[in-house]
Structure formats: structure tokens, C-alpha cells
C-alpha positions as semicolon CSV with decimal commas, in nm:
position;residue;x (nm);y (nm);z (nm)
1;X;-6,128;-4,856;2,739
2;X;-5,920;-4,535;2,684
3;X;-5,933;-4,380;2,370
4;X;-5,649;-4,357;2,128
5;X;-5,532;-3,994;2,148
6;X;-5,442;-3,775;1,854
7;X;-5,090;-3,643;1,811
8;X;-5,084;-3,276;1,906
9;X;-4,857;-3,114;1,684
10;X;-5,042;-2,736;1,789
11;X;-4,719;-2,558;1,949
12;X;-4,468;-2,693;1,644
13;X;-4,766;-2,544;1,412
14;X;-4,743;-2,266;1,607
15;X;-4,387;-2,162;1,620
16;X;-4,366;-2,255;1,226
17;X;-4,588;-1,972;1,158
18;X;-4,408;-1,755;1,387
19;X;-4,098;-1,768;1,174
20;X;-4,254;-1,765;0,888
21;X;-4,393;-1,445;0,982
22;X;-4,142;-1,318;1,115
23;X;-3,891;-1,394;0,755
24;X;-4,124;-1,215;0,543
25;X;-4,071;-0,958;0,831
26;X;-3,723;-0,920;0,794
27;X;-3,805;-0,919;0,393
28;X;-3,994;-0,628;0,381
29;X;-3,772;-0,460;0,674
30;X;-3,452;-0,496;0,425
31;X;-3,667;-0,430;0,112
32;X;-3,794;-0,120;0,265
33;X;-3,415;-0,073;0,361
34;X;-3,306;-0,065;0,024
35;X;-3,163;-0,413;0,037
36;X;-3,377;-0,634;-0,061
37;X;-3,125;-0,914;-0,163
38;X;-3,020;-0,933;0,218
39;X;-3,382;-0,967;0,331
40;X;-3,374;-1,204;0,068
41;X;-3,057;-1,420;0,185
42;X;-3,198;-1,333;0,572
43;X;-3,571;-1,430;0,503
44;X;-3,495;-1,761;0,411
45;X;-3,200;-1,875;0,654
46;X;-3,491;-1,805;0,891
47;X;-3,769;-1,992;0,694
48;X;-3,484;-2,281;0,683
49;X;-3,420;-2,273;1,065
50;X;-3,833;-2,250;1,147
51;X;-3,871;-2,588;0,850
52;X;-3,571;-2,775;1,045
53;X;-3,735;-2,677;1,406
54;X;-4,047;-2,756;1,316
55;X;-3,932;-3,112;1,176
56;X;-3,758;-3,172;1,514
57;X;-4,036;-3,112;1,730
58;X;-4,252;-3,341;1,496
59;X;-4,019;-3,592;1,607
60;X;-3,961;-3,571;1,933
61;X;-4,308;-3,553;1,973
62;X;-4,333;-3,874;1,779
63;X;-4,095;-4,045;1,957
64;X;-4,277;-3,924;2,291
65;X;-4,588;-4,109;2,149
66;X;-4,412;-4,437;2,048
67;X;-4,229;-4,463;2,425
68;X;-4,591;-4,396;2,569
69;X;-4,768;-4,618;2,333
70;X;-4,531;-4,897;2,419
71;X;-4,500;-4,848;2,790
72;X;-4,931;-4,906;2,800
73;X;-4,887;-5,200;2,628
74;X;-4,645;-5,332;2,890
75;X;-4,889;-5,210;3,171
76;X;-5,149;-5,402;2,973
77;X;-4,958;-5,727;2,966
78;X;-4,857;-5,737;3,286
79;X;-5,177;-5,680;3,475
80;X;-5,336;-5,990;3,223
């Protein structure tokens, strides 16, 4: 008997931290700049677009999961 996998949610992790790294980035880039208000406005339309990535991959990979889950259970009732 197989054992139920975990979801793996390590790359969407991944890239979420990238752009969160990479707003405060542009924060301190403008700040530094003299214009901190931009790196403001900039940091978080790219802290908005990592969140709304990140939520999509979370649910694709969800909906990879449910397909698989259900397509085993098919194989399992048709070899009974």
C-alpha cells in the first residue's frame, strides 16, 4: 500500500520569498534614491504580484493533487 504523499508547495515557497526579497529591494534602491514613496508604491505592486502568484500555484498544484487522487481511485476500482 502506497503512502499518501504530502503536497509540495517548496518552489511556490520559493518564488514567494524571491519577490519578497526582491520588493524590499526595490525599497531601499528608491529610498536610497531619494524616493522613497516610489519604492514604496513599487515595493508593494511587487509584494501584491508575488501574494497573487504564489496563491495560483497553490492551486494549480491543488488541483494537480485532486485529478491524481481521483484518477487512483478509478485504477483502484477497476482492477477490484
Amino acid at each position: 500500500m502506497r503512502k499518501p504523499r504530502a503536497p509540495r508547495r517548496g518552489w511556490a515557497k520559493i518564488t514567494l520569498g524571491v519577490s519578497l526579497l526582491f520588493a524590499v529591494g526595490v525599497f531601499v534602491y528608491f529610498s536610497l534614491a531619494g524616493a522613497p514613496l516610489n519604492g514604496a508604491v513599487l515595493g508593494a505592486l511587487v509584494v501584491v504580484a508575488g501574494v497573487w502568484e504564489y496563491r495560483r500555484k497553490l492551486q494549480d498544484q491543488i488541483t494537480a493533487e485532486k485529478y491524481e487522487a481521483e484518477a487512483e481511485q478509478r485504477q483502484r476500482r477497476n482492477r477490484r
